[in-house]
C-alpha positions in Angstrom: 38.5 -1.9 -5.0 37.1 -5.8 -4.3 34.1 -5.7 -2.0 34.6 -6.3 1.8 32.8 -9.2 2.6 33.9 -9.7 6.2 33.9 -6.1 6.8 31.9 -5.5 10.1 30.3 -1.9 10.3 30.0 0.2 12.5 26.2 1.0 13.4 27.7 4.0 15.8 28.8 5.8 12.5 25.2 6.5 11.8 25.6 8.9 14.4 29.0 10.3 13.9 28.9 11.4 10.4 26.5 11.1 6.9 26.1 7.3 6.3 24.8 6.3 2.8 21.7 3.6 1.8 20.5 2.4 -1.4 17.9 0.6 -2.3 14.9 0.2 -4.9 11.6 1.8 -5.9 9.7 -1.0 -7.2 5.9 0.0 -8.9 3.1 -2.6 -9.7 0.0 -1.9 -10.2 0.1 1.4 -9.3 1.4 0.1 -6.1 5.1 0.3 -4.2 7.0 -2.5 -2.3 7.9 -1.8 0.9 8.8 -4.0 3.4 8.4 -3.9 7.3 10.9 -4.2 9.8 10.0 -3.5 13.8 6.6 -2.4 12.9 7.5 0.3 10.2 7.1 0.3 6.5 10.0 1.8 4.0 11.5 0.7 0.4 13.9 -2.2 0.6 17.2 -0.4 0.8 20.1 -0.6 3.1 23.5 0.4 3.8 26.5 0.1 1.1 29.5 -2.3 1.9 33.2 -1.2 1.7 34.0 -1.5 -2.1 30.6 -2.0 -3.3 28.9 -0.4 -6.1 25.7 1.6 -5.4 23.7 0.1 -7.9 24.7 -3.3 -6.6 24.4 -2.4 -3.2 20.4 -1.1 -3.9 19.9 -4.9 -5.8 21.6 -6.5 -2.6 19.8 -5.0 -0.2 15.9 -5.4 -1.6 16.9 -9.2 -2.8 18.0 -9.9 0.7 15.0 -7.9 2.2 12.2 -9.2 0.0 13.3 -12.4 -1.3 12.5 -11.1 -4.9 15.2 -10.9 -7.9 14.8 -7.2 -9.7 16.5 -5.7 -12.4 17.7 -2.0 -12.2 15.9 0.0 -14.5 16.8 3.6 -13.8 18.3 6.0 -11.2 15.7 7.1 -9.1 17.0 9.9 -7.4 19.7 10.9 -4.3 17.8 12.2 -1.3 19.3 13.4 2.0 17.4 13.1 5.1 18.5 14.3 8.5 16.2 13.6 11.4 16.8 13.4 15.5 16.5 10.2 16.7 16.4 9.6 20.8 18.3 13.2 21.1 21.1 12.2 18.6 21.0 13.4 14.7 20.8 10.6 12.3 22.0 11.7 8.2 21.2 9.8 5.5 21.9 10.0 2.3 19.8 7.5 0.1 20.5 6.5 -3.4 17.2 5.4 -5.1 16.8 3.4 -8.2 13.7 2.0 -9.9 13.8 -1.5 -10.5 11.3 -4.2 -11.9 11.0 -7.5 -10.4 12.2 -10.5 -12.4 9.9 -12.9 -11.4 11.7 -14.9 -10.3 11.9 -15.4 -6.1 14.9 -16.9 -3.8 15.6 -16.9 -0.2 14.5 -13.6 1.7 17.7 -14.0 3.7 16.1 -10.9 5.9 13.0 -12.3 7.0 11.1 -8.9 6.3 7.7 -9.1 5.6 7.0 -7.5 2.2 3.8 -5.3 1.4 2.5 -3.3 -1.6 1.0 -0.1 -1.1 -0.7 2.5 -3.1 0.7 6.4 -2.8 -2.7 7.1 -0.9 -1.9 4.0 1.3 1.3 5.7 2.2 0.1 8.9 2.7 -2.7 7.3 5.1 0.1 5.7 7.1 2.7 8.3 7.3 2.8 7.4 11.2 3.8 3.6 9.8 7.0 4.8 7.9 10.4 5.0 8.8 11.4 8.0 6.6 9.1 11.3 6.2 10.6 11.5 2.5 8.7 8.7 1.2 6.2 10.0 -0.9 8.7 12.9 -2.6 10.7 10.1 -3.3 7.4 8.7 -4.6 6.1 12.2 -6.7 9.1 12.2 -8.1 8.7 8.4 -9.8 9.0 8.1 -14.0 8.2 4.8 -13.9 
């Protein structure tokens, strides 16, 4: 099926049934890219588009989020979070590769600022993070 482009979602579903993210784990330096939107900190990722790959999807969203090119290296793992959000139950399911950046750097179309941390940085901050599952997702990194 050819990707929706003009396909408008619908940011309600989020709370209506499972909605599923991918995006990329990206290590340097024994460091992780995250980037910051409204004053919290996760891993560039973001929602799939009707007709869209996964793996696309996951180099779509942290290219528009950081600005940065990256090549998928590996799958990462699928993680399910489920959390209540302002009295309503929010479940994700999150598809994580690891990726390596190219180099190379093009319009962050997002606007996110883009930080690196370390695993203790993260752990130190787990106040600053949108999702509690960051450092499993972190433990459980090859790369």
């Amino acid at each position: 099926m050819p990707l929706k482009e003009n396909y408008k979602s619908d940011p309600t579903r989020c709370i209506s049934q499972p909605f599923v993210v991918a995006g990329c784990l990206i290590k340097k330096n024994n460091k992780f890219l995250l980037v910051e939107e409204n004053g919290k900190y996760n891993f560039p990722q973001g929602w799939i588009k009707l007709g869209e790959k996964l793996d696309c999807g996951a180099k779509r969203e942290t290219e528009e989020e950081t600005g940065l090119e990256v090549k998928i290296t590996s799958m990462q793992g699928i993680y399910t979070l489920i959390k209540k959000k302002k009295n309503k139950t929010l479940h994700k399911i999150k598809v994580i590769y690891n990726a390596n950046l190219t180099g190379r750097k093009k319009r962050n179309s997002d606007n996110l600022k883009i930080e690196w941390m370390s695993e203790k940085e993260i752990k130190n901050n787990l106040r600053k993070m949108w999702d509690i599952d960051m450092l499993n997702i972190i433990k459980n990194n090859n790369d």
